[in-house]
Residue frames as qw, qx, qy, qz and C-alpha x, y, z in Angstrom:
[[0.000, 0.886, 0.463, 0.000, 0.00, 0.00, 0.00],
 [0.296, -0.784, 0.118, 0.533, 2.94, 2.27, 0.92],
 [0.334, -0.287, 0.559, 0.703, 4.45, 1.99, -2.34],
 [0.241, 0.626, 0.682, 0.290, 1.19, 2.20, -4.13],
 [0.003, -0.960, -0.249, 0.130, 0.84, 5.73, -2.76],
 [0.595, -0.471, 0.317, 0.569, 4.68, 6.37, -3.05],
 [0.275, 0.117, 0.594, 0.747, 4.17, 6.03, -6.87],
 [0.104, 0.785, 0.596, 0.134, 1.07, 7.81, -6.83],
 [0.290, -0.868, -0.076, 0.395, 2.87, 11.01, -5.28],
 [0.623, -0.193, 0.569, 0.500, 5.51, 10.44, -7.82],
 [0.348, 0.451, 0.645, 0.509, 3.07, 10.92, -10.66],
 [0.229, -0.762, -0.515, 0.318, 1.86, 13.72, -9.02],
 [0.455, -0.646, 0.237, 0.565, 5.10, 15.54, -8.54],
 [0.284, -0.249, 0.577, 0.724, 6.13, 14.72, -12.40],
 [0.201, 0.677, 0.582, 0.404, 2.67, 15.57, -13.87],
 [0.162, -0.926, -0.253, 0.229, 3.22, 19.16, -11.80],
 [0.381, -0.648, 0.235, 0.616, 6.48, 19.44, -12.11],
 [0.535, 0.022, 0.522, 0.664, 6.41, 19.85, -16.34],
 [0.120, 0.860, 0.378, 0.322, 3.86, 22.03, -17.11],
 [0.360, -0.877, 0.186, 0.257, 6.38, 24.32, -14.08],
 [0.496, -0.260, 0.411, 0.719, 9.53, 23.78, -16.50],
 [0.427, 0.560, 0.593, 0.390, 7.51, 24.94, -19.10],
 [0.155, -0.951, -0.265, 0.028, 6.72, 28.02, -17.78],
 [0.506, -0.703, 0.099, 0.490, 10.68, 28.87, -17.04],
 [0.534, 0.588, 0.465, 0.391, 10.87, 29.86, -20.33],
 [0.189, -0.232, -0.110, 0.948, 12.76, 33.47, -20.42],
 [0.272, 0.820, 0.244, -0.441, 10.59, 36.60, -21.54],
 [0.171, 0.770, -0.463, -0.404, 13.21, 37.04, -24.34],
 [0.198, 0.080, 0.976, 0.048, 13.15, 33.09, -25.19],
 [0.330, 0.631, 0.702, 0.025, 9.06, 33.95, -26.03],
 [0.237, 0.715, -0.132, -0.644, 9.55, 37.34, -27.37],
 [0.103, 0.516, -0.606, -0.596, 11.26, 35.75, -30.03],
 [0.220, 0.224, 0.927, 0.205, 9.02, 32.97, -30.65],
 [0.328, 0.711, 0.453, -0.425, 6.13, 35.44, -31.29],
 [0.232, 0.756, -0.192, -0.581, 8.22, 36.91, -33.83],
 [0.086, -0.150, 0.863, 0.475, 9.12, 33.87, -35.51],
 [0.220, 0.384, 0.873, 0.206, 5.47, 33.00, -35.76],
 [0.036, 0.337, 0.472, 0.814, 4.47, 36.53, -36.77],
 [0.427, -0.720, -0.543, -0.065, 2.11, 36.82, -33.66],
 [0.217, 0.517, -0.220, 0.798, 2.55, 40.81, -33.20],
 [0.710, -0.558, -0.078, -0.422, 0.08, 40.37, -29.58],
 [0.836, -0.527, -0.088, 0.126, 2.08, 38.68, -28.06],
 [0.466, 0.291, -0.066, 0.833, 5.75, 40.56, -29.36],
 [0.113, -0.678, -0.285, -0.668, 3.79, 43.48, -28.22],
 [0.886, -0.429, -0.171, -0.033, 3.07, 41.79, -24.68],
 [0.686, -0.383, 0.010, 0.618, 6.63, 41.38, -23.67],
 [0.342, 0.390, -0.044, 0.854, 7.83, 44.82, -25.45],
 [0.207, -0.655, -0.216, -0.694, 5.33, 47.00, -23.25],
 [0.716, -0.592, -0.296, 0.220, 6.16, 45.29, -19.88],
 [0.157, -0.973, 0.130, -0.110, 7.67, 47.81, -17.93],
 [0.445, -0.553, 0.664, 0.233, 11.82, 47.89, -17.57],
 [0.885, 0.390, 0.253, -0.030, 11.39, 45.43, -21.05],
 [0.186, -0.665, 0.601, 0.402, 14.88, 44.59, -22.44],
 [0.757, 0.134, 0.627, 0.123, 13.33, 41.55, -24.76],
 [0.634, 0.716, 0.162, -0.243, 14.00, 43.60, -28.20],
 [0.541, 0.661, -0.519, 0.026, 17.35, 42.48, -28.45],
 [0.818, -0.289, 0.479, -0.132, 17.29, 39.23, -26.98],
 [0.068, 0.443, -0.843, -0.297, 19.88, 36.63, -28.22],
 [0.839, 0.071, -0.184, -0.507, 18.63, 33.61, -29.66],
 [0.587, -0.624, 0.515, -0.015, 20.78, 30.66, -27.73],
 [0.862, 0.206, 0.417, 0.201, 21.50, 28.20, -30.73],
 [0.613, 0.517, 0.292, 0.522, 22.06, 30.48, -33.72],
 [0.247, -0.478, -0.155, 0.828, 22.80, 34.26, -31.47],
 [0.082, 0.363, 0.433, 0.821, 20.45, 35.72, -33.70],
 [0.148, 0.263, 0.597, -0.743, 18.30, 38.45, -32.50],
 [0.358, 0.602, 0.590, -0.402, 14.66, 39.57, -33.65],
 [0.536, 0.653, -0.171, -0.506, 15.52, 41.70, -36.41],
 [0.156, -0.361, 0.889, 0.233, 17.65, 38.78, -37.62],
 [0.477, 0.413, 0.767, -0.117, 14.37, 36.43, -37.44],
 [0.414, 0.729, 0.338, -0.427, 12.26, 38.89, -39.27],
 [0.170, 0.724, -0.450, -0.494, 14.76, 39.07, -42.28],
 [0.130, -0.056, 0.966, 0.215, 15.13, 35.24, -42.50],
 [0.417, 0.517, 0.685, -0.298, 11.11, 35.90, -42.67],
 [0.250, 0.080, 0.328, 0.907, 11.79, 38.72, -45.18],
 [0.078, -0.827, -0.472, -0.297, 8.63, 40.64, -44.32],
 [0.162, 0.512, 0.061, 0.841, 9.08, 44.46, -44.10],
 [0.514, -0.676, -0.168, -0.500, 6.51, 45.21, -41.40],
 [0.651, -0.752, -0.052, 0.089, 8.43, 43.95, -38.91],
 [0.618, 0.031, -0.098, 0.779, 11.77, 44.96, -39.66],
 [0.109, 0.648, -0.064, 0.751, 10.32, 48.37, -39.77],
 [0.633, -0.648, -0.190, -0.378, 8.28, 47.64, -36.42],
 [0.877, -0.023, -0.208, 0.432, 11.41, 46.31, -34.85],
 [0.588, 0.307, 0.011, 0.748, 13.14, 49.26, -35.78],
 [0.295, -0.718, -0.115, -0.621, 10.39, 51.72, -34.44],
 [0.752, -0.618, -0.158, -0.166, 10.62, 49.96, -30.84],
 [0.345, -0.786, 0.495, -0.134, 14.48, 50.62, -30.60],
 [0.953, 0.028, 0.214, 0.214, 15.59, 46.99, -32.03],
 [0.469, -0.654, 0.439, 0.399, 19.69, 46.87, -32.46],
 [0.958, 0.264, 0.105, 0.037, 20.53, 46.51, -36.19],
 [0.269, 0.719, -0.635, 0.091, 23.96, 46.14, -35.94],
 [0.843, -0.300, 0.387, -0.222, 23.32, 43.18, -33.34],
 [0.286, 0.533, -0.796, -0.030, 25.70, 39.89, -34.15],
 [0.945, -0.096, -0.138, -0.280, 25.09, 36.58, -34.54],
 [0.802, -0.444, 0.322, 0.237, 27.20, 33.45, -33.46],
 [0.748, 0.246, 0.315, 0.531, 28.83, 33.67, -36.68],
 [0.013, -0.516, 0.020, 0.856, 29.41, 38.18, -36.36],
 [0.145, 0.359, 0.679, 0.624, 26.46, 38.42, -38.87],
 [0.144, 0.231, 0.377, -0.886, 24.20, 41.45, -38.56],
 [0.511, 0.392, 0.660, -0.386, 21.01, 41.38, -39.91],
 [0.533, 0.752, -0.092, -0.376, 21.96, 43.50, -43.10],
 [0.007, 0.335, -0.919, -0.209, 24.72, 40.71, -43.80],
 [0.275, 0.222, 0.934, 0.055, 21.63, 38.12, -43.80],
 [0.543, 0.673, 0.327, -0.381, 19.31, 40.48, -45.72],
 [0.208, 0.789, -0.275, -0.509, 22.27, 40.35, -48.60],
 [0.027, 0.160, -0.958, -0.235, 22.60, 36.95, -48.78],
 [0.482, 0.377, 0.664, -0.430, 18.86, 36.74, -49.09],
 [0.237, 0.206, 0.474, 0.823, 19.70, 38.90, -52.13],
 [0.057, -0.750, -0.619, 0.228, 16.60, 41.42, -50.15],
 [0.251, 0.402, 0.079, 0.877, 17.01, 44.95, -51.45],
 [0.290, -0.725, -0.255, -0.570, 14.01, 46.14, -49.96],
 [0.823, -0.407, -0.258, 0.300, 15.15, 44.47, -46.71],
 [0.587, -0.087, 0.036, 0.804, 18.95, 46.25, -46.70],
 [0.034, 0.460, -0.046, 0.886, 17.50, 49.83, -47.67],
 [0.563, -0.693, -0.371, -0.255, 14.95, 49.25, -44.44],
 [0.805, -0.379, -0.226, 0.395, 17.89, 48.55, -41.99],
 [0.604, 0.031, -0.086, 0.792, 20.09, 51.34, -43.20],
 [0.246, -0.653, -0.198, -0.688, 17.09, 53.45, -42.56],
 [0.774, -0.606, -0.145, -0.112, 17.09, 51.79, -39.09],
 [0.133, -0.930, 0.337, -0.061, 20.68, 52.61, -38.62],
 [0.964, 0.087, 0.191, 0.160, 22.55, 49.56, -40.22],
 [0.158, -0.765, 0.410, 0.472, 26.18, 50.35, -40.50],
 [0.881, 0.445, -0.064, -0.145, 27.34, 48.97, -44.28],
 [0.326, 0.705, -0.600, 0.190, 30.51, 48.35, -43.39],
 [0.526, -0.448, 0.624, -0.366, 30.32, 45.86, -40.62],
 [0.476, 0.411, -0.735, -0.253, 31.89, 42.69, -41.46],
 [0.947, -0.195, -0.195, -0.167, 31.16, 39.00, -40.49],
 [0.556, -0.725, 0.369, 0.173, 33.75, 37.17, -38.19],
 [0.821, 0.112, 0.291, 0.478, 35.63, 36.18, -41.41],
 [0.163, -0.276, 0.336, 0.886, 36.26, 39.89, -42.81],
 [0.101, 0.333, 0.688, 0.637, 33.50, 39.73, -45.48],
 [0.208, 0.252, 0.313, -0.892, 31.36, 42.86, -45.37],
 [0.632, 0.171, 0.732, -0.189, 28.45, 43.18, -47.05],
 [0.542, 0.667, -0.308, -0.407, 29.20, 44.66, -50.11],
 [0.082, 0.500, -0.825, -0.250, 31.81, 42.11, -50.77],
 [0.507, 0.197, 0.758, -0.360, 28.89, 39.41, -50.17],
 [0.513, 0.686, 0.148, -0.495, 26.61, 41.13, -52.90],
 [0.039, 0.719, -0.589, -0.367, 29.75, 40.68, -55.11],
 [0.161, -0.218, 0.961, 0.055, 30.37, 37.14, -54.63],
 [0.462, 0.498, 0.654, -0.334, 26.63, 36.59, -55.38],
 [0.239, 0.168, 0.602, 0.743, 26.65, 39.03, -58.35],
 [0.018, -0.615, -0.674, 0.408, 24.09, 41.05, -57.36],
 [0.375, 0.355, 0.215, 0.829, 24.10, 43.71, -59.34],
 [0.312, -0.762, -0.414, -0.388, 20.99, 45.60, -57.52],
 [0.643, -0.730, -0.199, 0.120, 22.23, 44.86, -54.07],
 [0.539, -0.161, -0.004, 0.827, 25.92, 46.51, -54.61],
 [0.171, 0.547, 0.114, 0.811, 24.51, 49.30, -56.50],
 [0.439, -0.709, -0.462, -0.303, 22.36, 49.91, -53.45],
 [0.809, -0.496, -0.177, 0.259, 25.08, 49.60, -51.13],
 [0.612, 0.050, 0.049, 0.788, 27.36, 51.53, -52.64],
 [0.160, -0.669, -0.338, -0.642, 24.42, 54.23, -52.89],
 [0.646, -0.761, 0.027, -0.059, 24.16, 54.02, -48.66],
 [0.268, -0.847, 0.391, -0.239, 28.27, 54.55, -48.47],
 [0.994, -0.051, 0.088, 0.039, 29.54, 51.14, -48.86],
 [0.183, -0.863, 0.388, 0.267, 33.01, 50.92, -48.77],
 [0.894, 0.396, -0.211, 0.008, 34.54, 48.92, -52.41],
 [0.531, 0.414, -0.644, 0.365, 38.30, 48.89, -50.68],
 [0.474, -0.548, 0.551, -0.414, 38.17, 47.35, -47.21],
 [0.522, 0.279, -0.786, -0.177, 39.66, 44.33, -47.37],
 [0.851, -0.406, -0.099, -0.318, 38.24, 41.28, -45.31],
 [0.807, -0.488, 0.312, 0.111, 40.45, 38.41, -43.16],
 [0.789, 0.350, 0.346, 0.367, 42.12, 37.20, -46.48],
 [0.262, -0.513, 0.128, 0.807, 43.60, 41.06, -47.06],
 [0.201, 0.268, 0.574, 0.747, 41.22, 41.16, -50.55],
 [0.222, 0.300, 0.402, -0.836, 38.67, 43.73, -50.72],
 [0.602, 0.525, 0.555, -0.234, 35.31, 43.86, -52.55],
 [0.576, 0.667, -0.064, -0.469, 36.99, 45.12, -55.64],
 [0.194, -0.309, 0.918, 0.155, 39.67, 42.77, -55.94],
 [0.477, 0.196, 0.796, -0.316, 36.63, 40.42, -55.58],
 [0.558, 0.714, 0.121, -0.405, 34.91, 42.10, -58.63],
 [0.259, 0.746, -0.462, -0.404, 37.83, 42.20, -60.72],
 [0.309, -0.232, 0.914, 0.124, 38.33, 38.60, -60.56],
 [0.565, 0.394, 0.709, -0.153, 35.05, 38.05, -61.88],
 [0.505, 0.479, 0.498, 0.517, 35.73, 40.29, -65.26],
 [0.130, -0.236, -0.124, 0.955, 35.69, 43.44, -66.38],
 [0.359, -0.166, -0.378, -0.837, 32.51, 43.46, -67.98],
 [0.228, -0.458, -0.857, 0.061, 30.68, 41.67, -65.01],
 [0.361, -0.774, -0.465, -0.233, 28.06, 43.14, -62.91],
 [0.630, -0.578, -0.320, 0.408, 30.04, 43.62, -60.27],
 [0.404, -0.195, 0.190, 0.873, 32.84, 45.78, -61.79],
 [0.119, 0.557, 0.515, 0.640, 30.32, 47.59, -64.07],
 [0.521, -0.751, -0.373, -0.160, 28.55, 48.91, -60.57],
 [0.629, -0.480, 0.047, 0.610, 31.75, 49.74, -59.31],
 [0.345, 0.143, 0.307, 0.875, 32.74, 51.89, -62.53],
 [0.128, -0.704, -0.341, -0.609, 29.29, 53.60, -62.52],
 [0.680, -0.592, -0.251, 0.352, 30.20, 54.28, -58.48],
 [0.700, -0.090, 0.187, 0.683, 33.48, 55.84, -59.56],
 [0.195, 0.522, 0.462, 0.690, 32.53, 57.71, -62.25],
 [0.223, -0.745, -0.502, -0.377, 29.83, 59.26, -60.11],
 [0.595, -0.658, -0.111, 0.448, 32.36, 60.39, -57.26],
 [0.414, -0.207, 0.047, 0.885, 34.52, 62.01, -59.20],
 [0.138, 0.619, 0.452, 0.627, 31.94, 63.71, -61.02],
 [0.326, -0.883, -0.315, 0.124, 30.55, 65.07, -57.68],
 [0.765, -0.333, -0.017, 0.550, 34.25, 65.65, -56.80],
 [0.360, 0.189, 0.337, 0.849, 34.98, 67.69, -60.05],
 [0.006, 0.651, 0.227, 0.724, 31.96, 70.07, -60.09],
 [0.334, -0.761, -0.449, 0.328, 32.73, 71.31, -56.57],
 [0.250, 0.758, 0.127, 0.589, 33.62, 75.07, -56.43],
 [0.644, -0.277, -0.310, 0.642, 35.80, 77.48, -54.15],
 [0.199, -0.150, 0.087, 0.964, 36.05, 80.89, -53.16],
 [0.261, 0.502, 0.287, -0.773, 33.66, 83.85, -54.01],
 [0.456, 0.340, 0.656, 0.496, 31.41, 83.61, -56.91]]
């Protein structure tokens, strides 16, 4: 009889005690599951709790944060909503990707001009050296360099390897994409360059 109730307390204990592990879930652990599944009521929910620090919570597997998610989702509304509530995009994954490094290997234009509107630096490189122009490159993109180079992208910083994103171009031809977007770049600096003006007119 004693051991009949023994195990009966037993079940007790381990039908109570999982629905309580369940629960120990962080606040920044469900922030970010709302945003993977797109459920802005409950993102909302943990951003509005007073002291709230979940909008640049780390994700523990892949160190990706919310705006990260919402790019791998590619949907605009939240990256902008992100951005409105104070989300980091410069933020680093496990691998020193920021969100506008994974919106260029999406090949996302609209994405990458959202972020550098949210204050995405273009120059911040992954933990190998590779920024993200030099990304756009390797891909051939032809949109996403011009775009980048339009928000200030830098074509000579060189990555881990000491080559930089035009090296990169040049390997691929002079009449690719890459280098073509780079000459119309060029071109268009020095023009500025040339029709400045000094001195009294």
């Amino acid at each position: 009889m004693r051991k009949l109730i023994t195990g009966g307390l037993a079940g007790v204990v381990l039908a109570v005690s999982v629905p309580a592990a369940a629960q120990n879930f962080s606040d920044g652990y469900k922030f970010l599951k709302a945003v993977k599944d797109r459920n802005l009521n409950d993102a909302n929910k943990y951003l509005d709790e007073p002291g709230s620090v979940v909008i640049n919570s780390r994700d523990l597997t892949t160190g990706e944060s919310a705006l990260h998610i919402a790019v791998g989702l590619r949907d605009l509304s939240w990256v902008a909503m992100l951005g409105n509530r104070g989300a980091n995009a410069n933020f680093r994954d496990n691998r020193g990707a920021t969100p506008l490094s994974k919106a260029v290997q999406l090949g996302w234009v609209e994405g990458v001009r959202a972020l550098i509107g949210a204050g995405a630096r273009v120059d911040d490189a992954n933990d190998s050296g590779e920024t993200p122009l030099i990304t756009a490159i390797h891909r051939r993109d032809a949109a996403m360099i011009r775009s980048l180079l339009a928000a200030g992208a830098n074509p000579d910083r060189s990555d881990n390897s000491g080559r930089t994103a035009r090296d990169y171009a040049e390997q691929q031809g002079n009449s690719g994409p890459a280098m073509t977007e780079l000459r119309r770049h060029d071109a268009s600096r020095a023009g500025n360059a040339g029709g400045e003006t000094y001195g009294p007119r």
